[in-house]
N, C-alpha and C positions, 0 to 999 in steps of 0.2 A: 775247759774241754774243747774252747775252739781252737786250740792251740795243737792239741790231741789228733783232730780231725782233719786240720790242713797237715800236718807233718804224716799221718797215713795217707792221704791223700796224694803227695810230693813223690812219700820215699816208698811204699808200699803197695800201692795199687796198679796192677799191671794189666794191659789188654792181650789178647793173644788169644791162643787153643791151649787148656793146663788139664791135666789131668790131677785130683785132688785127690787127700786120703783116703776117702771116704770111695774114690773107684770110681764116681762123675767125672765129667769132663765138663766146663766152663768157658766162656767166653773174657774171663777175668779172674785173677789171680791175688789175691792180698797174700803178701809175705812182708806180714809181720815183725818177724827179726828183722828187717832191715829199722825200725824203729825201737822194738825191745832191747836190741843191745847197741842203739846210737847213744849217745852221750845225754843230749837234751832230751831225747826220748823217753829214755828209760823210764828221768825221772817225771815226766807228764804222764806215762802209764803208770808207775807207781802212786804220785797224786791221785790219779783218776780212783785206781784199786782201793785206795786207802778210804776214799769217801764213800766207797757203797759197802767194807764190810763190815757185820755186824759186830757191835761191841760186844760181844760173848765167843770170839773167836780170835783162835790162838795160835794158831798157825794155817800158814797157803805153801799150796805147792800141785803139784799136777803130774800127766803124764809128760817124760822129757819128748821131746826138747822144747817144745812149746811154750812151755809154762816154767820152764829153770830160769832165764831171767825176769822173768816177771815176778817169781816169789820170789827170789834173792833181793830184787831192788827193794818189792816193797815190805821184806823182813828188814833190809840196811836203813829204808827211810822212818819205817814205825816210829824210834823213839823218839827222832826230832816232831813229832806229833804226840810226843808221849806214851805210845803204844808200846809194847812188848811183843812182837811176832817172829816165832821161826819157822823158816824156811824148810819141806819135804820137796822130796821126790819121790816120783812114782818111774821108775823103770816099766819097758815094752813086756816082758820079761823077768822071773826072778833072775839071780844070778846062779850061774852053775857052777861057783867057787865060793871059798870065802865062808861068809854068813847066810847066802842063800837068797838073802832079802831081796823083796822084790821097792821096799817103801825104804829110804834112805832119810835120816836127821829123826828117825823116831825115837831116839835116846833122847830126843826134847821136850818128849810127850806122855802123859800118861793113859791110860785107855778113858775112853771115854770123852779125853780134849773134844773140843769143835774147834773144827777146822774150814778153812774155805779150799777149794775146789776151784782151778783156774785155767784157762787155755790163751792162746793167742786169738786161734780163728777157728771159727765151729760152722760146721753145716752139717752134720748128721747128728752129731753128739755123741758119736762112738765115742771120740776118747775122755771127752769127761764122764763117760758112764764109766769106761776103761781104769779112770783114777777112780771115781767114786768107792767103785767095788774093792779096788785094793786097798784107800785106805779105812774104807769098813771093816777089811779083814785083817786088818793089823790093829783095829781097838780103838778107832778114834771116828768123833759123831760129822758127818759132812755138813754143816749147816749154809751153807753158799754154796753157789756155782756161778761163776761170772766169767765170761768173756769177755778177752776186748774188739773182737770183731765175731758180730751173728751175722752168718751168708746168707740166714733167713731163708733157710732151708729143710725144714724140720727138727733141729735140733732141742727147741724149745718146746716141742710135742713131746718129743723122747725122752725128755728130761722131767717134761709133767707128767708123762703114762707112769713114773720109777717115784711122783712123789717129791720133786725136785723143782723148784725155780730157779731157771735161766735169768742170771743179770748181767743184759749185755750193754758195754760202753759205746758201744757204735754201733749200727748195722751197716748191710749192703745199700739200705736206700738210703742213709746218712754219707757213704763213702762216694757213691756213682748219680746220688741224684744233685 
């Protein structure tokens, strides 16, 4: 994990004025994808994923974009741990074509699966409530939520008001302190 921590640290943590999803504004910026789709990255956030989710879970995946390589890597890395995991997405949006879906790789799943529930970086926890609800309402049980960056910002209240624990692999005072 110390590995995890300096390489956010190096590639992802920014100072500045950012305005975030969530419609705050901040003194500091974690952007994430510059280590979920680095090469060494990936697979450090995948490790990390892999060790906190629970063994009755059977797929991860979240709201895009945040969370697509994160479940892809750590659905690519599961089996060299032995695991079986596949990879969803949760679209902003259903689609207005097509199949309609708004939850993408659910032909992998039956109702009911548990699944983990995953972001980059959270500080209100809109959008893992955002994925939680969609993929409840496509049949399958959320049993995690995990992030790899809490901005320690209510997120983790919001997630326990709905019934939910926050598991996060880094915070804000892990990244800035």
């Amino acid at each position: 994990m110390t590995d995890l921590v300096a390489l956010l640290r190096e590639l992802a943590v920014r100072r500045g004025q950012f305005t975030l999803a969530s419609g705050r504004t901040s003194d500091f910026y974690v952007d994430a994808r510059r280590v979920t789709l680095h090469a060494k990255g990936s697979r450090l956030v995948a490790e990390a994923f892999l060790s906190v989710l629970p063994a009755d879970v059977v797929g991860i995946g979240g709201l895009t974009l945040g969370a697509d390589p994160i479940a892809c890597g750590v659905a690519t890395l599961a089996p060299v741990h032995g695991r079986s995991l596949h990879a969803f997405l949760v679209r902003k949006e259903a689609k207005a074509h097509g199949t309609g879906s708004r939850v993408e790789g659910l032909s992998n799943f039956q109702p009911g699966d548990r699944v983990a529930v995953v972001e980059d970086t959270t500080t209100t926890g809109g959008s893992l409530l955002a994925a939680i609800d969609a993929a409840t309402e496509a049949g399958l049980v959320v049993a995690s939520a995990i992030t790899l960056v809490d901005r320690e910002e209510g997120a983790s209240d919001a997630l326990a008001a709905r019934g939910h624990r926050l598991v996060a692999l880094t915070t804000r005072t892990q990244l800035l302190g």
